[in-house]
N, C-alpha and C positions, 0 to 999 in steps of 0.2 A: 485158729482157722479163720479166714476171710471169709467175708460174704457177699454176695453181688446181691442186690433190690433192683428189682425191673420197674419201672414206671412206666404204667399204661394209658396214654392220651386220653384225652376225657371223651371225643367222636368216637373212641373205636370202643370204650368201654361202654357205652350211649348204647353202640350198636346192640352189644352183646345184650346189655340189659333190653332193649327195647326187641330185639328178633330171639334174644335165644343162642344157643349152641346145642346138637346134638350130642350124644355121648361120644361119637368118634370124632366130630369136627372140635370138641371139647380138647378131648386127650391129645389131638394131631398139633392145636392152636399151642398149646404148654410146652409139648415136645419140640417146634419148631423152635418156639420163641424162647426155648431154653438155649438152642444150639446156637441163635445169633441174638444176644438180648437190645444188640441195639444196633445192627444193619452195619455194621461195620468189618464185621469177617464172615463173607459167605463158608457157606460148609458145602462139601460135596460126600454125597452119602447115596448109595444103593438103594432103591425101592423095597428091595430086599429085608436090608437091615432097617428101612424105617418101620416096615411090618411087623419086625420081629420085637423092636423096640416099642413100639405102641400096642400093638396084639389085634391091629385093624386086617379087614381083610381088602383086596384089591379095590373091588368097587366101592365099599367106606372110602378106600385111602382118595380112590381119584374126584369121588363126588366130592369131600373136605375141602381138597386145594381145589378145586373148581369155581368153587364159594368163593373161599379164602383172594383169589384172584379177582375173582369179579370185583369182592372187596378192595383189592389193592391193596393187603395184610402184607402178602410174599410174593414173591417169584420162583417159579419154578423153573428148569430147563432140564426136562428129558432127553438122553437116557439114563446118563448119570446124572442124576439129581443133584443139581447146585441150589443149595438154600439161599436166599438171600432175603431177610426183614426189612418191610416199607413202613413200618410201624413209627421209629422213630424219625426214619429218613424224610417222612411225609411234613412231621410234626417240625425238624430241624427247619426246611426249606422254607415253612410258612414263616418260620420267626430270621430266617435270612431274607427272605422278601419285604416283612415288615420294616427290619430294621436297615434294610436299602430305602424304604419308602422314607422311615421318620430321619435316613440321613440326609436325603433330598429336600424335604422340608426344612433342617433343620440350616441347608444349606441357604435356598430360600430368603429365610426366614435373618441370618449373615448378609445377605445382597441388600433386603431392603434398609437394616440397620445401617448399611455404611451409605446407603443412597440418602437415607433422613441425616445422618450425620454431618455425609455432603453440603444437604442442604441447608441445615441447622448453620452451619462454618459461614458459606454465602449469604446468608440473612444475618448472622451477626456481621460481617464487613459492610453488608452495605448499611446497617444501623451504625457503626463506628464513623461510614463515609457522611453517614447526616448527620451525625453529633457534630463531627469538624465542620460541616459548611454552617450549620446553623452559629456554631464560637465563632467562624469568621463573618457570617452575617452583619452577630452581635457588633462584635471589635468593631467592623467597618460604620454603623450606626452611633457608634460612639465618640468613634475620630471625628464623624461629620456633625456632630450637632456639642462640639466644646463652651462646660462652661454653661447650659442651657437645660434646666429643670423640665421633666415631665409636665405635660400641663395634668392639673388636677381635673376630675369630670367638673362639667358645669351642673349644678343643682338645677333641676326642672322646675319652672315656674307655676306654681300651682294658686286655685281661689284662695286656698288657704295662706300659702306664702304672700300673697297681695293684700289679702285685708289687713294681717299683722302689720305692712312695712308701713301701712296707712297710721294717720293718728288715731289715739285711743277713743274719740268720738266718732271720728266721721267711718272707721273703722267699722265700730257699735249699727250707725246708721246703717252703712253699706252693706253690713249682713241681712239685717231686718228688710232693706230692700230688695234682697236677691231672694230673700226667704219667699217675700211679698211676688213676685215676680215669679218664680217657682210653680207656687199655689194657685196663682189666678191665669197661669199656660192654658190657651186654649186645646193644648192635648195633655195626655199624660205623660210627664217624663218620669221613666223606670228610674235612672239613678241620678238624682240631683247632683250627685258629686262630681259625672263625668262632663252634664251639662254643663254645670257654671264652671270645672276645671275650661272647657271650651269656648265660653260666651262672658266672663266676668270680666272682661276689657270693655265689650261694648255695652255689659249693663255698666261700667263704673261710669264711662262718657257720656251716659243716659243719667245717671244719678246727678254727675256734677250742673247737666243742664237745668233740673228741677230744684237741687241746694247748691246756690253759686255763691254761695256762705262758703262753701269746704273751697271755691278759686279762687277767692281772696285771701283766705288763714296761708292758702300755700303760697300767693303771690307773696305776702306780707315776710314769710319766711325767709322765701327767696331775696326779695328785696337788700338786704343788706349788703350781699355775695355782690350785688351790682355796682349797689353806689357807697356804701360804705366804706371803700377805702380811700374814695375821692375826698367826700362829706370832710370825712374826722382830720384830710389836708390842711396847712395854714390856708389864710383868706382867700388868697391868687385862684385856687382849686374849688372855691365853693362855687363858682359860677359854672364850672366845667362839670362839676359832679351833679349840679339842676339838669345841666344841659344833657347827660347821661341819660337821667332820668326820664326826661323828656324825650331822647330818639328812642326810648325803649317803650315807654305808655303814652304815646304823645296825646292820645283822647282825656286818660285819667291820672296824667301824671299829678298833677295839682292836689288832687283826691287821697294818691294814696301818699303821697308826699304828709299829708296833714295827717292822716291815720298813724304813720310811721311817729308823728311828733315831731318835724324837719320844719315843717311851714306854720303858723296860726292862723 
């Protein structure tokens, strides 16, 4: 033997727990909902026979579906009574409403996927179209400068960098002078490093003026670069390499001539 199970919506069993059912709207509510369990084959049936079947009497039967209507449980249509259950038909429509709703979104939800897609595709070409212009950029800087190394940065010249390239005395000196120079500023200077990075050119042309010992070691240095490849000439050339000498110090030539060990 089969069996049919009714499932009763959770609003309409709400109701009941929450208002109640009388003893006849009780018996009426079972009996209807026996005849159509799920709104899909109305019954049509005599007032008559639903009295006789329930054991209600007129006015029970008419105040029950009265309710029951208000409720929008059933439908009735006098004379002969055509049953028809809202019970599940209520409950169906909500969840075909619903799922019109979540197919609309999910429809939606498809348009914007292929419009990001779209754009997704668009932005990767135009990053492919800059890769290429940038390779022929490159190429085209490459053809034009054949043969011809990057130039390396240039090192920034700093106090530091200059006292070192000085020699290892006047070096010595020139710090102790900038120290000295620093310390006796008539303001304060917050960071010595940035000032003399800024000012150790014109303290060094301040120094050579007070030890003009350190522009002679350098002239002395230099000196050979000038005349020396005259000098160390056979005889013809020695008179040409004084004469050098002489358009380049004409005041001390004689001076440093003797210093060098050239003249007695």
């Amino acid at each position: 033997m089969s069996h049919l199970y009714l499932k009763i919506p959770d609003e309409v069993a709400d109701t009941i727990i929450r208002e109640g059912l009388s003893k006849a709207e009780s018996k009426l509510f079972f009996y209807l909902l026996k005849l159509d369990r799920f709104g899909d084959r109305p019954v049509r049936l005599k007032v008559a026979e639903i009295l006789l079947a329930t054991g209600l009497s007129k006015s029970s039967y008419y105040a029950a579906i009265a309710r029951f209507q208000e409720l929008g449980w059933f439908d009735f249509n006098h004379s002969e009574v055509v049953i028809e259950s809202k019970i599940l038909n209520s409950q169906s429509e909500k969840l075909d409403n619903q799922s019109k709703i979540l197919d609309s979104q999910s429809e939606k939800l498809d348009n914007q996927s292929r419009i990001l897609d779209s754009q997704s595709e668009k932005l990767d070409n135009q990053s492919r179209i800059l890769d290429s212009q940038s390779e022929k950029l490159e190429t085209r800087g490459a053809k034009s400068l054949p043969g011809k190394d990057l130039k390396s940065p240039q090192t920034i010249q700093t106090y530091t960098n200059y006292t070192d390239s000085l020699s290892e005395e006047e070096g010595e000196f020139f710090r102790k002078f900038c120290d000295r120079k620093v310390a006796e500023s008539p303001f304060k200077i917050v960071s010595p490093t940035k000032w003399l990075n800024k000012h150790y050119l014109e303290y060094h042309q301040e120094f050579r003026k007070l030890y003009p010992r350190f522009n002679e070691v350098e002239e002395k240095e230099n000196l050979p670069a000038v005349v020396e490849p005259l000098f160390n000439n056979p005889g013809e050339f020695r008179q040409a390499a004084i004469a050098q000498l002489k358009k380049k110090f004409p005041d001390s030539w004689s001076e440093k001539a003797k210093k060098m060990g050239w003249l007695s």
